[in-house]
C-alpha positions as CSV (number, residue, x, y, z in Angstrom):
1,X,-6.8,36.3,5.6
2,X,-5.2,33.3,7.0
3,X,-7.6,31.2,4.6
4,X,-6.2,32.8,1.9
5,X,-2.9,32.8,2.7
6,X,-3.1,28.9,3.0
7,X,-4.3,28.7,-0.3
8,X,-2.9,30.9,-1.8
9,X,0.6,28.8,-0.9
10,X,-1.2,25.5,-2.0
11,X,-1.6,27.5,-5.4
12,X,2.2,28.3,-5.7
13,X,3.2,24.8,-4.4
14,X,1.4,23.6,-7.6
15,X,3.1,26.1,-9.9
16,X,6.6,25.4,-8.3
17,X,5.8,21.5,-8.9
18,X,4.8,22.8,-12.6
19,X,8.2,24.2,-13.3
20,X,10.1,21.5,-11.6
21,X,8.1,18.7,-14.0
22,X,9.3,21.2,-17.4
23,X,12.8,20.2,-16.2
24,X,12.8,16.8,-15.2
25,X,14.0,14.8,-18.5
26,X,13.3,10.8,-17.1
27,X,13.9,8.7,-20.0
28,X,12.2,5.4,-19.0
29,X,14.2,2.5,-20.4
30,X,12.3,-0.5,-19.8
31,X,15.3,-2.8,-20.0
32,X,14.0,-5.7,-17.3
33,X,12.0,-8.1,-17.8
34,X,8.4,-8.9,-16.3
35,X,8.2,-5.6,-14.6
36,X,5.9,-2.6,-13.7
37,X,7.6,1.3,-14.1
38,X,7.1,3.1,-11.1
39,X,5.5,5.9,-13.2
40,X,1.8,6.6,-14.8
41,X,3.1,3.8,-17.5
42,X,2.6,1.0,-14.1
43,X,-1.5,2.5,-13.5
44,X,-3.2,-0.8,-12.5
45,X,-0.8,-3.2,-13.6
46,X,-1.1,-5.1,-9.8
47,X,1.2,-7.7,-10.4
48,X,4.2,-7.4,-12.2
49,X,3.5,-8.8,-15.9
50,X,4.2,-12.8,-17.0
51,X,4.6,-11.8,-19.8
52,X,7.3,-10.0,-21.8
53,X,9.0,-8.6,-25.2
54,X,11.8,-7.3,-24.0
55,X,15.3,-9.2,-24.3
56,X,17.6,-10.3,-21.8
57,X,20.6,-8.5,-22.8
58,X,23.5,-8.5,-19.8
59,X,23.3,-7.1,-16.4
60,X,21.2,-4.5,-16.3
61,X,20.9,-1.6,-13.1
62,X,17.8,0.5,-12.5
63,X,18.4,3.0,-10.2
64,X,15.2,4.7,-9.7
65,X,13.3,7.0,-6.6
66,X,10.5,8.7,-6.2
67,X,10.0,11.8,-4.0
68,X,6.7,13.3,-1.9
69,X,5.9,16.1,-0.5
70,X,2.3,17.4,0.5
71,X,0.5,20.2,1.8
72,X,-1.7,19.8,4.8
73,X,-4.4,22.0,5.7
74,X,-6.6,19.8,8.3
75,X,-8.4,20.3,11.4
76,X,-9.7,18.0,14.2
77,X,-12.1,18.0,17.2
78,X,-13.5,16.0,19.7
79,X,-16.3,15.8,21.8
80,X,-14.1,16.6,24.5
81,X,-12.4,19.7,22.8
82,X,-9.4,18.3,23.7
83,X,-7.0,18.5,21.2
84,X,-4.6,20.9,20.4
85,X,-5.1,23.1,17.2
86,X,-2.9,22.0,13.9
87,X,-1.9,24.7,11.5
88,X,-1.5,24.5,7.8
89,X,1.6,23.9,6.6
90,X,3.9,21.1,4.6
91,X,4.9,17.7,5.7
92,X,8.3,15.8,6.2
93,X,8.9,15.5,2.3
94,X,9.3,11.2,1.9
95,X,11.8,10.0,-0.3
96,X,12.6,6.4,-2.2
97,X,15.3,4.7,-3.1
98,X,15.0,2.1,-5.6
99,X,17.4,-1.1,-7.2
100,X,15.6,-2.9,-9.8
101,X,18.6,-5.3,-11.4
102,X,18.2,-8.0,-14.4
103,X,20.2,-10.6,-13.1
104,X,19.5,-13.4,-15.8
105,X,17.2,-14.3,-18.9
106,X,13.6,-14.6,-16.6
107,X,15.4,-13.5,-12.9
108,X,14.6,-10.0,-11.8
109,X,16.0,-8.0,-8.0
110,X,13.9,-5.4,-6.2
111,X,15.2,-3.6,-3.8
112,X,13.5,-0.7,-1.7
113,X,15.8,2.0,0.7
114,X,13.2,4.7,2.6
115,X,15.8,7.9,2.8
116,X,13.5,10.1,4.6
117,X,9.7,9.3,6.1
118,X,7.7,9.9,9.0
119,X,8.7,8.0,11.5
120,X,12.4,7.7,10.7
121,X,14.1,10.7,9.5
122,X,17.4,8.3,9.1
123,X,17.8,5.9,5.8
124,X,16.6,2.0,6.4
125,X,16.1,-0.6,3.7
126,X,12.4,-1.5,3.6
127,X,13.1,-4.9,2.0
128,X,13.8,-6.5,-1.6
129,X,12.9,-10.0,-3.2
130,X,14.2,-12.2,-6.2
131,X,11.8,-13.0,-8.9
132,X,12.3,-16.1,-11.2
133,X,9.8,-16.4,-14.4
134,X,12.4,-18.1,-16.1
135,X,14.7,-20.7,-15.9
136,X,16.7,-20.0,-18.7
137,X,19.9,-19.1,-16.3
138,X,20.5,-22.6,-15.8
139,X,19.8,-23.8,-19.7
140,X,18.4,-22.0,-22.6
141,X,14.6,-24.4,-22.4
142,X,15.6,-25.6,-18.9
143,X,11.6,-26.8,-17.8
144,X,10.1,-24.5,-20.2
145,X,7.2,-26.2,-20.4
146,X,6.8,-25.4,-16.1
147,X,8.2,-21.8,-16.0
148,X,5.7,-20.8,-18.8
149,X,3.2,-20.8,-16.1
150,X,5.1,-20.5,-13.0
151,X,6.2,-17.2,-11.4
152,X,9.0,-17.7,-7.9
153,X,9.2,-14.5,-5.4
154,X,11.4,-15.3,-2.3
155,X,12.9,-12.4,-0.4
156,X,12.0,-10.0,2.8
157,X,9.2,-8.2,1.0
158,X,6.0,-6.9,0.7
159,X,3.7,-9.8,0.6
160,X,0.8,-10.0,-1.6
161,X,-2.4,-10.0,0.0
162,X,-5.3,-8.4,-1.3
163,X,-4.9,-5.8,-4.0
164,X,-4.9,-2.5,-1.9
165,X,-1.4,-2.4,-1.8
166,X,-0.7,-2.1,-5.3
167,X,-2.8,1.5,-4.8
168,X,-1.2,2.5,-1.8
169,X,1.5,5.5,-0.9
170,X,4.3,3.3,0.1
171,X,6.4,6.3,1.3
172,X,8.0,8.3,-1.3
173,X,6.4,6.1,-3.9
174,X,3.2,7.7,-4.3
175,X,2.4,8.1,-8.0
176,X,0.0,4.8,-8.0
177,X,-2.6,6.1,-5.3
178,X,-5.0,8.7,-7.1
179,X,-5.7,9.4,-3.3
180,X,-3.3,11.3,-0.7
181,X,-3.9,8.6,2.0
182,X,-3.9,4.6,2.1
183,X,-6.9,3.0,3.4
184,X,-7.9,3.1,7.0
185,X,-7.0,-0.2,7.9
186,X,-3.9,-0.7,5.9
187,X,-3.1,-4.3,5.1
188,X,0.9,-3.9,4.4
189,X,3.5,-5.7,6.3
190,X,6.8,-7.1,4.8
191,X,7.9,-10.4,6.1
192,X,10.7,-13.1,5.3
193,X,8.9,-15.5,2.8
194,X,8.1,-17.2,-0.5
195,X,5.5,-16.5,-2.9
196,X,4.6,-19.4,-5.7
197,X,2.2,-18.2,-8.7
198,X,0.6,-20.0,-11.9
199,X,-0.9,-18.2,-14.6
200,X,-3.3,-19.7,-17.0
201,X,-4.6,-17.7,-19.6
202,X,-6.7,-14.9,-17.8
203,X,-6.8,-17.0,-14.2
204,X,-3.9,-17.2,-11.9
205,X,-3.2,-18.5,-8.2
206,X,-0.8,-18.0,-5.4
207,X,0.1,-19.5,-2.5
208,X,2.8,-18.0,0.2
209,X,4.2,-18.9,3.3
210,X,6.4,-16.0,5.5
211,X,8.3,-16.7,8.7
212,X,5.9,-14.1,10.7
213,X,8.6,-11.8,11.7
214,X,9.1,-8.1,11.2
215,X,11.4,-7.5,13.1
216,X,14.4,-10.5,12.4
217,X,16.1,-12.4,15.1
218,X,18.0,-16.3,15.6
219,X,17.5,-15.8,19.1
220,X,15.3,-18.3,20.4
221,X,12.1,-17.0,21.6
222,X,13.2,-13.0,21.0
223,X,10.1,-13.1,18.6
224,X,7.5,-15.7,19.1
225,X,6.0,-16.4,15.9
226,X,5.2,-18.9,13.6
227,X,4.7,-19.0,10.0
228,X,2.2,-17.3,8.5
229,X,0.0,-18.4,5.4
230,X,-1.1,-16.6,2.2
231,X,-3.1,-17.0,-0.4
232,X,-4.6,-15.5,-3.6
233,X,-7.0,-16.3,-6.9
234,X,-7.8,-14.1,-9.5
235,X,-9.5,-13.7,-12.9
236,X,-7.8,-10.3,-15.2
237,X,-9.0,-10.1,-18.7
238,X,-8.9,-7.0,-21.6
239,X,-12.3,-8.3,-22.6
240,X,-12.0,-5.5,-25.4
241,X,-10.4,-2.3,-26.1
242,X,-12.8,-0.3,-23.7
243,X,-13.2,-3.3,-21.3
244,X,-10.9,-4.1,-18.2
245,X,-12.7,-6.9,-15.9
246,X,-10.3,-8.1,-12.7
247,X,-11.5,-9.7,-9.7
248,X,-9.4,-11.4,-6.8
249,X,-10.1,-12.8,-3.3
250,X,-7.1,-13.1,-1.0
251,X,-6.2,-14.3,2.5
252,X,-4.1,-14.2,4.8
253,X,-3.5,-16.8,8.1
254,X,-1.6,-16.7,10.8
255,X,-1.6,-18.7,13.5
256,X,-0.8,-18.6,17.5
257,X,1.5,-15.3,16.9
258,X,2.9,-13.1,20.0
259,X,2.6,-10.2,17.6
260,X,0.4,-9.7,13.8
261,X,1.9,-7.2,11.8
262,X,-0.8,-7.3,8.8
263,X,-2.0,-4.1,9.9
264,X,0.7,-2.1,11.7
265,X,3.7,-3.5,9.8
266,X,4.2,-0.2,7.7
267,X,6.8,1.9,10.0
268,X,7.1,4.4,7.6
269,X,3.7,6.5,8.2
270,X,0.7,7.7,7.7
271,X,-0.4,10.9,5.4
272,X,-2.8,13.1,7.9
273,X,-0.3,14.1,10.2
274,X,-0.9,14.5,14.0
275,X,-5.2,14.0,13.4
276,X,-6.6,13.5,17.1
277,X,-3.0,11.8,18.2
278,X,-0.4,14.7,17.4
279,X,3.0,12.0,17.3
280,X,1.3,8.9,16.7
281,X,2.9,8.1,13.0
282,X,0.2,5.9,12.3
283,X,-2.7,8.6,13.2
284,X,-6.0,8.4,10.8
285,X,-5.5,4.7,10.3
286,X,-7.0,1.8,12.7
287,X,-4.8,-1.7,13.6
288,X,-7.5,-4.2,14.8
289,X,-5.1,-6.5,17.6
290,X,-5.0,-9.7,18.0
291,X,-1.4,-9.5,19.6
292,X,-0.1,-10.7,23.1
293,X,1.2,-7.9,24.8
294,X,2.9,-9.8,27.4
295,X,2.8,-13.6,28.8
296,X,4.4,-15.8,31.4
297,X,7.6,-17.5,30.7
298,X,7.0,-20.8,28.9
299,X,3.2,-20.2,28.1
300,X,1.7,-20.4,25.4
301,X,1.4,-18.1,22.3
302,X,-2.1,-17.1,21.8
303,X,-3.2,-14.3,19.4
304,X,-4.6,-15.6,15.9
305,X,-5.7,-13.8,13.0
306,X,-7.6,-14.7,9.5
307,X,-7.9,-11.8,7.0
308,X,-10.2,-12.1,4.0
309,X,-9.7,-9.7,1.2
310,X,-12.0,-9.6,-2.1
311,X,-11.1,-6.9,-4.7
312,X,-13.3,-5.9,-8.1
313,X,-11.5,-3.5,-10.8
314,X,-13.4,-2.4,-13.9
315,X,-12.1,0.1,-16.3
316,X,-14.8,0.7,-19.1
317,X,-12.3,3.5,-21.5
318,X,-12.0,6.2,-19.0
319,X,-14.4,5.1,-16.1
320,X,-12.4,3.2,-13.1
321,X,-14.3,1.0,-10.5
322,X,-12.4,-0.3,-7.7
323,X,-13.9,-2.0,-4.8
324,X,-12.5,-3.4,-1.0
325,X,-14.2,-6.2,0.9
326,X,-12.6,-7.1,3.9
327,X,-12.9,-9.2,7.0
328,X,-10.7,-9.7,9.4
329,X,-10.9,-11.6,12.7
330,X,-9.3,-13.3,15.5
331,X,-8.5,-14.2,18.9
332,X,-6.9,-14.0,21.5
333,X,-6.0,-15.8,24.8
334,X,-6.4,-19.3,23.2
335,X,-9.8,-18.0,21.5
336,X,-11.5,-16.8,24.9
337,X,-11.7,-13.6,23.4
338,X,-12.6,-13.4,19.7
339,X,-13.8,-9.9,17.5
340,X,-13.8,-9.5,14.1
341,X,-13.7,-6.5,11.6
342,X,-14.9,-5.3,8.5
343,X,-13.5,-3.0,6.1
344,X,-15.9,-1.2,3.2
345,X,-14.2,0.6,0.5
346,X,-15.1,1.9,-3.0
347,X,-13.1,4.6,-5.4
348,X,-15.2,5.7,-8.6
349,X,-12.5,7.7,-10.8
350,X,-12.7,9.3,-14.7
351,X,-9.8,9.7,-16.2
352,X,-9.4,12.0,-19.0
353,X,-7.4,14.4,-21.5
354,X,-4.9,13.3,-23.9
355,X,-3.2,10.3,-22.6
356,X,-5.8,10.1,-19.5
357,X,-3.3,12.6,-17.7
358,X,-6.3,13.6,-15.6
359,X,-8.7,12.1,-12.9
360,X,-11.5,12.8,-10.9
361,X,-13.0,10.4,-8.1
362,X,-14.1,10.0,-5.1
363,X,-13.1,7.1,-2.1
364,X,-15.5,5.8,0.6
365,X,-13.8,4.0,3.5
366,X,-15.8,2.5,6.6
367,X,-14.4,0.1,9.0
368,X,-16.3,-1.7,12.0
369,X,-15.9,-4.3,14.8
370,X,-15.8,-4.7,18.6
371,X,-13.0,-3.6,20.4
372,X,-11.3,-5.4,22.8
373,X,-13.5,-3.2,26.1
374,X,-16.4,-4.4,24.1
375,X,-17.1,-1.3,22.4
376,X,-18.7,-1.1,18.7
377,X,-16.9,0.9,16.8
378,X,-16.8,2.9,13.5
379,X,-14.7,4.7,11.3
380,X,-15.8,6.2,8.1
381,X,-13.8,8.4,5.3
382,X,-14.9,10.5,2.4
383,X,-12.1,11.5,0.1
384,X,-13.0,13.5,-3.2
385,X,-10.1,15.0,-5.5
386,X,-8.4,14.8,-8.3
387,X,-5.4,14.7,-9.9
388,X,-2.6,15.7,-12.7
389,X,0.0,14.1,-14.4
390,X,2.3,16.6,-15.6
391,X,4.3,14.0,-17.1
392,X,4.8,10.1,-16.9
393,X,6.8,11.1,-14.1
394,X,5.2,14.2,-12.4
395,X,2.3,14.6,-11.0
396,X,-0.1,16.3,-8.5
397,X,-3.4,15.2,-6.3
398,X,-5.8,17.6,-4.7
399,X,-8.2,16.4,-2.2
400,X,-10.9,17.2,0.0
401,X,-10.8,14.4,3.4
402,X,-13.5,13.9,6.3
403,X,-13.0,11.2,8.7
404,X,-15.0,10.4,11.5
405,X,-14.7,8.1,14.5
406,X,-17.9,6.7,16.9
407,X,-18.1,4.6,19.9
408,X,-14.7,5.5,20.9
409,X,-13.5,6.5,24.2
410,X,-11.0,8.7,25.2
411,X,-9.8,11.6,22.5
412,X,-11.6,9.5,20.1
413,X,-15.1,9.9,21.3
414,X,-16.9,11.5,19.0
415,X,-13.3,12.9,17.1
416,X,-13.3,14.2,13.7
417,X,-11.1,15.2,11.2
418,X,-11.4,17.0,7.9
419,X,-9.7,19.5,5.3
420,X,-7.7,19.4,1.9
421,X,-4.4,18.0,1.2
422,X,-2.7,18.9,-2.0
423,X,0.8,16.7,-2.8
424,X,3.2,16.6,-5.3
425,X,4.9,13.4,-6.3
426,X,8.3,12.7,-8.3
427,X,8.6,9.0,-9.6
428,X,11.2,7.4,-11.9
């Protein structure tokens, strides 16, 4: 009975969702230049386009926002049989704000304000850039011949490394991700910095360089950090009407760091809520550390980290391939103690129906390395759903998850956890 009862209120959730979508009237006005709608219209777009047809024509404010809500019905275990029980019910519905302004002919603002998420249940800015394709605002031509293959981010912002983040849930902003969670070790951190690109026909490049801070502060040694690198090259061409080749390799430095935030820099949280940790809002995802806890006054700075990313998309009419390579390693205490992980991941989707408004696929995630006791670890995910866009701005994702952990000690020796997770997402 309970069984039933649980799916019977996934069922309704879906047809209240339904009725919702018939009277949401989003008219999407793409009135900005050189960038993606956060609706099905910005499906695998990555980064924003360098090119555009639409005019500059005045100031011009977007306010946009996307809203989440999913129901969880997940169980866990251990080989300990220590952990409590978790019922089926909803989440914390996430919410978005978003300002996306045309300042000038080729100059674009982003800026992103989590109203309601797991971890905070107050309103905090997650961070905003400036982008610059153009530099028409100083003079109609101004180094034309430069910006027609330059692209300028600056700003406290989400920085580009690797492609997973383009198909991750970023809180409320879920309509991107044809799963219900991100990867298990989710590269996503946003940091003070600059971001330089050139395009070249169907190849581009960037190079970055962030102050290494989350968490902001002038006060000398409050945060010990020092600038982190990035990097990225990649190759995205429409060879035809049915063929969608993009490949990309990314990496990320940083260098002699009290604290790495590549992995545990999203503070909003995770989707499984309370797997194997209950109140751990990060709980289903792994942080490799190569962090300083703690030091003596005046010595030296010593965790490191280089994180490798590759990244292969093909889209062949309504067959998606997209594939995650990733290594990641480090040391610590002045490289006396090094370990290094790797990150698997592959999603096979079809998309179908009029307008591809429906998906099928399934996710494989692993991730392994050496802890810092010495243990080998693994982690590895099956995720197999699908999903429904009841309009460009309206949709819904069902999914069957199974994750499980070995090597671990401690309420993650031999820990499992697996069940369905249906959400509803609201993007405009």
């Amino acid at each position: 009975m309970k069984s039933l009862t649980k799916y019977f209120t996934m069922l309704l959730m879906t047809f209240i969702v339904g009725a919702f979508a018939t009277t949401l009237q989003a008219q999407e006005r793409n009135n900005i230049q050189y960038y993606t709608p956060p609706t099905q219209a910005g499906l695998n777009v990555f980064e924003a386009p360098f090119t555009t047809d639409v005019e500059f024509d005045g100031v011009y404010v977007r306010i946009g926002g996307s809203n989440t809500l999913q129901f969880q019905g997940l169980s866990h275990e251990n080989d300990a049989n220590s952990l409590d029980d978790l019922e089926s019910n909803f989440n914390l519905a996430t919410s978005n704000l978003d300002f996306d302004v045309a300042l000038a002919p080729g100059m674009r603002m982003h800026l992103r304000t989590y109203l309601s998420s797991q971890h905070h249940a107050e309103a905090w800015v997650k961070g905003g850039y400036l982008q610059i394709d153009s530099f028409d605002f100083i003079e109609e031509g101004f180094l034309s011949s430069l910006s027609d293959n330059i692209r300028i981010k600056v700003g406290h912002m989400e920085n580009n490394y690797g492609d997973n983040h383009f198909r991750r849930s970023d809180n409320g902003a879920a309509i991107l991700n044809p799963f219900v969670g991100n990867y298990i070790m989710d590269s996503f951190t946003t940091e003070v910095g600059a971001e330089v690109y050139y395009y070249t026909g169907d190849i581009f490049g960037m190079v970055g360089l962030t102050n290494g801070k989350l968490n902001q502060s002038t006060v000398e040694g409050a945060v010990d950090t020092k600038p982190s690198f990035l990097a990225k090259l990649g190759y995205d061409s429409q060879v035809n009407d049915d063929l969608r080749i993009r490949l990309t390799g990314s990496m990320f430095r940083v260098s002699q760091n009290a604290s790495i935030y590549l992995y545990s820099g999203d503070r909003a949280g995770s989707r499984y809520y309370n797997v194997i940790e209950p109140g751990n809002f990060r709980s289903g995802r792994f942080a490799p550390s190569f962090a300083v806890s703690s030091r003596a006054p005046g010595g030296p700075i010593a965790g490191e980290m280089t994180a490798i990313m590759i990244n292969p998309f093909v889209k062949f009419q309504g067959l998606e391939f997209y594939g995650v390579f990733e290594n990641t390693s480090g040391a610590i205490d002045n490289g006396e103690d090094t370990r290094s992980y790797t990150q698997l991941g592959a999603e096979l989707l079809y998309r179908f129906g009029a307008g591809e408004d429906f998906y099928l696929g399934t996710r494989y995630n692993t991730v392994s390395g050496e802890e810092p006791n010495g243990d080998e670890i693994d982690i590895s995910r099956i995720n197999i759903g699908g999903g429904w866009f009841m309009t460009e701005n309206v949709m819904t994702k069902l999914e069957y998850v199974k994750q499980s952990y070995d090597g671990f000690t401690g309420d993650y020796a031999g820990a499992e956890f697996s069940g369905i997770m249906l959400e509803a997402v609201i993007s405009f």
